[in-house]
KOLFIVO-890545 format. One record per atom (N, C-alpha, C): residue number from 0; residue in one letter; atom name; y, z, x. Coordinates in nm, 2 decimals. Example, Ala and Ser with C-alpha at 12.3 -4.5 7.8 and 13.67 -1.06 7.14 Angstrom:
<0, "A", "N", <-0.57, 0.78, 1.32>>
<0, "A", "CA", <-0.45, 0.78, 1.23>>
<0, "A", "C", <-0.33, 0.78, 1.32>>
<1, "S", "N", <-0.22, 0.71, 1.28>>
<1, "S", "CA", <-0.11, 0.71, 1.37>>
<1, "S", "C", <0.00, 0.79, 1.29>>
end
This chain:
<0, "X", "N", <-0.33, 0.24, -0.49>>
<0, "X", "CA", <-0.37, 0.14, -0.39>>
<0, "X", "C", <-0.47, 0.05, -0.46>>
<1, "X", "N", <-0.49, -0.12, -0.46>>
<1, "X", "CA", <-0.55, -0.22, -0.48>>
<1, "X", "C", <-0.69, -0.16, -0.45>>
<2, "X", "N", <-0.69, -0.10, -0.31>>
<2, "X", "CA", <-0.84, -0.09, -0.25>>
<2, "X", "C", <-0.88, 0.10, -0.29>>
<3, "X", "N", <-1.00, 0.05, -0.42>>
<3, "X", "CA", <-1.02, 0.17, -0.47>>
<3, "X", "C", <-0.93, 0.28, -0.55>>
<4, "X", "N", <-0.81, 0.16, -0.58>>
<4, "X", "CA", <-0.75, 0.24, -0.70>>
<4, "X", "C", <-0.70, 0.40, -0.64>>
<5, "X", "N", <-0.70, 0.43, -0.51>>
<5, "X", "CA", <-0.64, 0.55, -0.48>>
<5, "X", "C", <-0.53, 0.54, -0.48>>
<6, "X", "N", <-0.51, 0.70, -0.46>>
<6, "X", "CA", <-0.32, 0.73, -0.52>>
<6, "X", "C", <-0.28, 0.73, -0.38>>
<7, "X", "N", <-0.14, 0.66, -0.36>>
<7, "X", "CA", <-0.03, 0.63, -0.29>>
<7, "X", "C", <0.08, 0.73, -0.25>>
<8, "X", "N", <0.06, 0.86, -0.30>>
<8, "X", "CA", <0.19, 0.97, -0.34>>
<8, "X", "C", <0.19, 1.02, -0.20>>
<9, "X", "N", <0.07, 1.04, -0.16>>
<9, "X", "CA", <0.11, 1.10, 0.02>>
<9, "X", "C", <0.09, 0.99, 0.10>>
<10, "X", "N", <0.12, 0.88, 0.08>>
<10, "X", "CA", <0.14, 0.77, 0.21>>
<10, "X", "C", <0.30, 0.77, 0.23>>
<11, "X", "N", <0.32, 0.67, 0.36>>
<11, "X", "CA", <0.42, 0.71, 0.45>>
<11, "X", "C", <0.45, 0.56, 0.46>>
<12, "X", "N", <0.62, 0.55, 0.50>>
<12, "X", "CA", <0.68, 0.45, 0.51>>
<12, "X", "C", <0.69, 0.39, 0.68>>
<13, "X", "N", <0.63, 0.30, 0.70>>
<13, "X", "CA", <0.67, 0.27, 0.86>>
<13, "X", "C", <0.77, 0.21, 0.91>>
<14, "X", "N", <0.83, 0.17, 1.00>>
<14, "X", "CA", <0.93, 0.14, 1.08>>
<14, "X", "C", <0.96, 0.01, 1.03>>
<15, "X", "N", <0.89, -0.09, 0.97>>
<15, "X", "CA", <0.90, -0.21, 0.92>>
<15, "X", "C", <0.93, -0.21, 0.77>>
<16, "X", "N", <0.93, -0.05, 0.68>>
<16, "X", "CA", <0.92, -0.03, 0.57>>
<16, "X", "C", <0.83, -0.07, 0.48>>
<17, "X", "N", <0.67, -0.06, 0.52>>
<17, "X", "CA", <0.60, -0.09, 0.44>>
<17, "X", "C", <0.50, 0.04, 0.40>>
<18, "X", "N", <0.47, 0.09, 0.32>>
<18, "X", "CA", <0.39, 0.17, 0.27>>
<18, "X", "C", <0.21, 0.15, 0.30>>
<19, "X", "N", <0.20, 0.26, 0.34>>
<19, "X", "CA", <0.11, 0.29, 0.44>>
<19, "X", "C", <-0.01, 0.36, 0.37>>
<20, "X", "N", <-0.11, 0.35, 0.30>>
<20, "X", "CA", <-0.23, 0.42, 0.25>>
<20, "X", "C", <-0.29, 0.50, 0.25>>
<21, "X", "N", <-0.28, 0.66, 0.22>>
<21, "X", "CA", <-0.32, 0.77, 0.31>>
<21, "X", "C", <-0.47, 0.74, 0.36>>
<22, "X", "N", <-0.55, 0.65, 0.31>>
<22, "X", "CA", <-0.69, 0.71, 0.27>>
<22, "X", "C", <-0.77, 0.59, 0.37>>
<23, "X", "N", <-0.69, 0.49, 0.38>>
<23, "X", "CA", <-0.78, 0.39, 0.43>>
<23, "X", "C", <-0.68, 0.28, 0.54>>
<24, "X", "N", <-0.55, 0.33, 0.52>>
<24, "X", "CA", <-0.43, 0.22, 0.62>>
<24, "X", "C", <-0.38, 0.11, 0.54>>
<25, "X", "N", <-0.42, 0.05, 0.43>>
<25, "X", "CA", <-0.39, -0.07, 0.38>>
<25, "X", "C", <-0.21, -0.05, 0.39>>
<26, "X", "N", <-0.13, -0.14, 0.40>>
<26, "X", "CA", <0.00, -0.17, 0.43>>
<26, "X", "C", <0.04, -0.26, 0.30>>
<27, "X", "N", <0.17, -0.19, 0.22>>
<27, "X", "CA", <0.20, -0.30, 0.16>>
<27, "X", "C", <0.40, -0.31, 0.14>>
<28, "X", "N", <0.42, -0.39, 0.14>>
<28, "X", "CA", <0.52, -0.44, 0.13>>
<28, "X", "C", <0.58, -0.36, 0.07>>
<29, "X", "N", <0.70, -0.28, 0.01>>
<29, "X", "CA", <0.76, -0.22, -0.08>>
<29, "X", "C", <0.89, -0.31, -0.15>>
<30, "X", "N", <0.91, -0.39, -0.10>>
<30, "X", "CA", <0.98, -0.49, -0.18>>
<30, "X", "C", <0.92, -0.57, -0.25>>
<31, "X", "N", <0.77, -0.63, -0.24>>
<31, "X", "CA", <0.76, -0.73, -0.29>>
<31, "X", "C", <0.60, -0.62, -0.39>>
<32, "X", "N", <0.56, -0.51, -0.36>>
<32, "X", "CA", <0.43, -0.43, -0.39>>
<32, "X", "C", <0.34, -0.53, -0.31>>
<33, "X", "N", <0.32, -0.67, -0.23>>
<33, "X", "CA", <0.19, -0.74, -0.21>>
<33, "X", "C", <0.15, -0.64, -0.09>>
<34, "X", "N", <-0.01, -0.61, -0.07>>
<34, "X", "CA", <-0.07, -0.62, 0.05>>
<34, "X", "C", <-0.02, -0.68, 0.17>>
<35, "X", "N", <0.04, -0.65, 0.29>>
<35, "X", "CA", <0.04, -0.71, 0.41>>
<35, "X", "C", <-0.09, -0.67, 0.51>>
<36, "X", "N", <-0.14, -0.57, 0.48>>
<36, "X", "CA", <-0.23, -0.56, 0.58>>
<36, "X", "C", <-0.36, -0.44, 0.49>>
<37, "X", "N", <-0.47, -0.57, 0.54>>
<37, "X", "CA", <-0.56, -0.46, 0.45>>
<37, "X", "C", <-0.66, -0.34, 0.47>>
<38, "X", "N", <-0.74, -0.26, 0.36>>
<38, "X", "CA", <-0.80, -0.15, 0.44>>
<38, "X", "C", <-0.87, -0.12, 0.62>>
<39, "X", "N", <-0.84, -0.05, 0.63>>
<39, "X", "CA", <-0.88, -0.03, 0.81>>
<39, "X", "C", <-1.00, 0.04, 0.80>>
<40, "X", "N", <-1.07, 0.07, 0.88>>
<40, "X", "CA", <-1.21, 0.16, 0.92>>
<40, "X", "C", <-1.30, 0.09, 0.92>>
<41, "X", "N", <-1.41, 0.15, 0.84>>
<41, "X", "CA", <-1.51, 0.07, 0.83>>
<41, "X", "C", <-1.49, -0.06, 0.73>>
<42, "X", "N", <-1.42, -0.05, 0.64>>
<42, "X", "CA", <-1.41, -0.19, 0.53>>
<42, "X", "C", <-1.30, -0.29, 0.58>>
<43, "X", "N", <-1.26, -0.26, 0.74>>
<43, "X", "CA", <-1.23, -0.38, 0.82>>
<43, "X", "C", <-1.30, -0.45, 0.86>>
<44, "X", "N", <-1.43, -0.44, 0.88>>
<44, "X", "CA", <-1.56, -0.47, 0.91>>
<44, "X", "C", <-1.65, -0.58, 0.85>>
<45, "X", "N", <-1.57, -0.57, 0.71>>
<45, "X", "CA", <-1.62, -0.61, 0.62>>
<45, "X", "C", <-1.59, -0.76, 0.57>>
<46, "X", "N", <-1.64, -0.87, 0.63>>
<46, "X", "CA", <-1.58, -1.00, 0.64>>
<46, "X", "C", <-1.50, -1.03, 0.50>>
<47, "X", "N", <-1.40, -1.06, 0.51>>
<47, "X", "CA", <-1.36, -1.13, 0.40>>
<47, "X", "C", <-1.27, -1.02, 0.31>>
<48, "X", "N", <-1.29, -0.89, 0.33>>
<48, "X", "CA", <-1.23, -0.80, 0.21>>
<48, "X", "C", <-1.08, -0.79, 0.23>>
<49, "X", "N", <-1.08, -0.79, 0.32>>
<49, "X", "CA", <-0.92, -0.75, 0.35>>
<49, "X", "C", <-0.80, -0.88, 0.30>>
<50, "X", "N", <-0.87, -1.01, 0.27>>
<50, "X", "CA", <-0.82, -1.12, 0.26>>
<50, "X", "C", <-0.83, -1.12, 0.12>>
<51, "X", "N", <-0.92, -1.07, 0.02>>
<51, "X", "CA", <-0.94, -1.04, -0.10>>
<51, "X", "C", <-0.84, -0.99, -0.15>>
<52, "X", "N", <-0.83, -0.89, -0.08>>
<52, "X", "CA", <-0.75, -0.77, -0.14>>
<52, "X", "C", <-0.60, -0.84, -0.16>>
<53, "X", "N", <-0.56, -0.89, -0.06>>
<53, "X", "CA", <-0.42, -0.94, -0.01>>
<53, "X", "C", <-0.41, -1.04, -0.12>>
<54, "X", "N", <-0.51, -1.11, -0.17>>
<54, "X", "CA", <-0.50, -1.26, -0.30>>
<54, "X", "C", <-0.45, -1.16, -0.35>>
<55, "X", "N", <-0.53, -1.06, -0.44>>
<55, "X", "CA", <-0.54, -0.97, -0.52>>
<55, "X", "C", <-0.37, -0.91, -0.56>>
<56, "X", "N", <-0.32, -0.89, -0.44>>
<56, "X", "CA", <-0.20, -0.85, -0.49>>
<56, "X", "C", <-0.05, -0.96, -0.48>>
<57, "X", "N", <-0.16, -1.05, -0.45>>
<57, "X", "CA", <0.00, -1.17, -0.50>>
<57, "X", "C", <-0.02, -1.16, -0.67>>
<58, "X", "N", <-0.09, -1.16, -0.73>>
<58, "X", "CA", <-0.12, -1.19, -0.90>>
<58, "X", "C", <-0.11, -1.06, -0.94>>
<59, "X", "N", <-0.15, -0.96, -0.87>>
<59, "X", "CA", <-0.14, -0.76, -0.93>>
<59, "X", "C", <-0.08, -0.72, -0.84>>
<60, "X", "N", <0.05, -0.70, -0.81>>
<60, "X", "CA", <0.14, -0.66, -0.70>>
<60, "X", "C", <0.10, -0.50, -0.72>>
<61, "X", "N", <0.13, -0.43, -0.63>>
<61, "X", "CA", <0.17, -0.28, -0.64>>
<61, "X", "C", <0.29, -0.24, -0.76>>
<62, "X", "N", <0.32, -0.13, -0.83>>
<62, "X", "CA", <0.37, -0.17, -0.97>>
<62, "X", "C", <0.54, -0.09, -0.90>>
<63, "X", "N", <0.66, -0.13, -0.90>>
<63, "X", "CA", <0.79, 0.00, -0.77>>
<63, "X", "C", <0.86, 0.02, -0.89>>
<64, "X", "N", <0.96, 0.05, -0.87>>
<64, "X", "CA", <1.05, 0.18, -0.92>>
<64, "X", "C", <1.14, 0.18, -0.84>>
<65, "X", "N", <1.26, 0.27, -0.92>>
<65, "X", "CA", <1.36, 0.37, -0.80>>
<65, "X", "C", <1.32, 0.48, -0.75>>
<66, "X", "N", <1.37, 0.47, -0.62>>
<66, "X", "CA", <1.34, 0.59, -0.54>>
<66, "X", "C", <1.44, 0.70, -0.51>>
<67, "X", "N", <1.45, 0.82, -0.56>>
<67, "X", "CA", <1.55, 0.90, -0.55>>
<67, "X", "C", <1.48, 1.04, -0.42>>
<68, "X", "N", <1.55, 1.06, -0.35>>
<68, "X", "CA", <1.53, 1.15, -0.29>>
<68, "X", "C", <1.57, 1.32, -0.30>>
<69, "X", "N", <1.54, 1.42, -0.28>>
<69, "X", "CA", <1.55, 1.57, -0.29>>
<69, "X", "C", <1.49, 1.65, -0.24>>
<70, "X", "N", <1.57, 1.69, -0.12>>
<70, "X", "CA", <1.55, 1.80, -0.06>>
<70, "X", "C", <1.43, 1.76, 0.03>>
<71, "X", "N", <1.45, 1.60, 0.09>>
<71, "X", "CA", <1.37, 1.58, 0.15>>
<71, "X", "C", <1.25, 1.48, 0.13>>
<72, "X", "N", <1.22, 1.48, 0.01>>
<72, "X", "CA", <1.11, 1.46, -0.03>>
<72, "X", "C", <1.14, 1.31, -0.18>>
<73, "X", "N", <1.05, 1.23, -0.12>>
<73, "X", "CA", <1.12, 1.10, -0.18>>
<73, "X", "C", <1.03, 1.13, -0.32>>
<74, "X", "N", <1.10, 1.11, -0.43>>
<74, "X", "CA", <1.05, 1.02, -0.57>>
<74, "X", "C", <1.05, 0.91, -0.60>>
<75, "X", "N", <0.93, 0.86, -0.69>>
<75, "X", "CA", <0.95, 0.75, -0.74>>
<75, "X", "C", <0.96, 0.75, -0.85>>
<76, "X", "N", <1.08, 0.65, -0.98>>
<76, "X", "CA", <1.04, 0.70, -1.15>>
<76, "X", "C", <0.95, 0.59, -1.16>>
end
């Protein structure tokens, strides 16, 4: 994730297909890697960050791959 470099491996895909942040909510695109929606909690709070972040990943997208599935449980290479 953009915000704080955390890992993405147990976030979740939502109904719109965007990948979901375990740690903080940030939303991003899986087609394009950009930010659509940025961290939630307290660093919503935070004037301006969320808008940062979202620059941030038009120039450093999220980095995708193929996704193969097994036994349930999605990969990425």
């Amino acid at each position: 994730c953009r915000h704080l470099l955390a890992d993405l491996a147990e976030g979740s895909i939502d109904d719109e297909g965007c990948l979901t942040c375990p740690w903080h909510g940030a939303k991003y695109d899986t087609s394009t890697g950009r930010m659509v929606k940025g961290p939630q909690g307290i660093f919503a709070k935070i004037p301006g960050l969320g808008t940062a972040f979202k620059a941030l990943t038009l120039v450093l997208p999220l980095g995708r791959g193929k996704v193969t599935e097994r036994d349930g449980t999605l990969y990425a290479e």
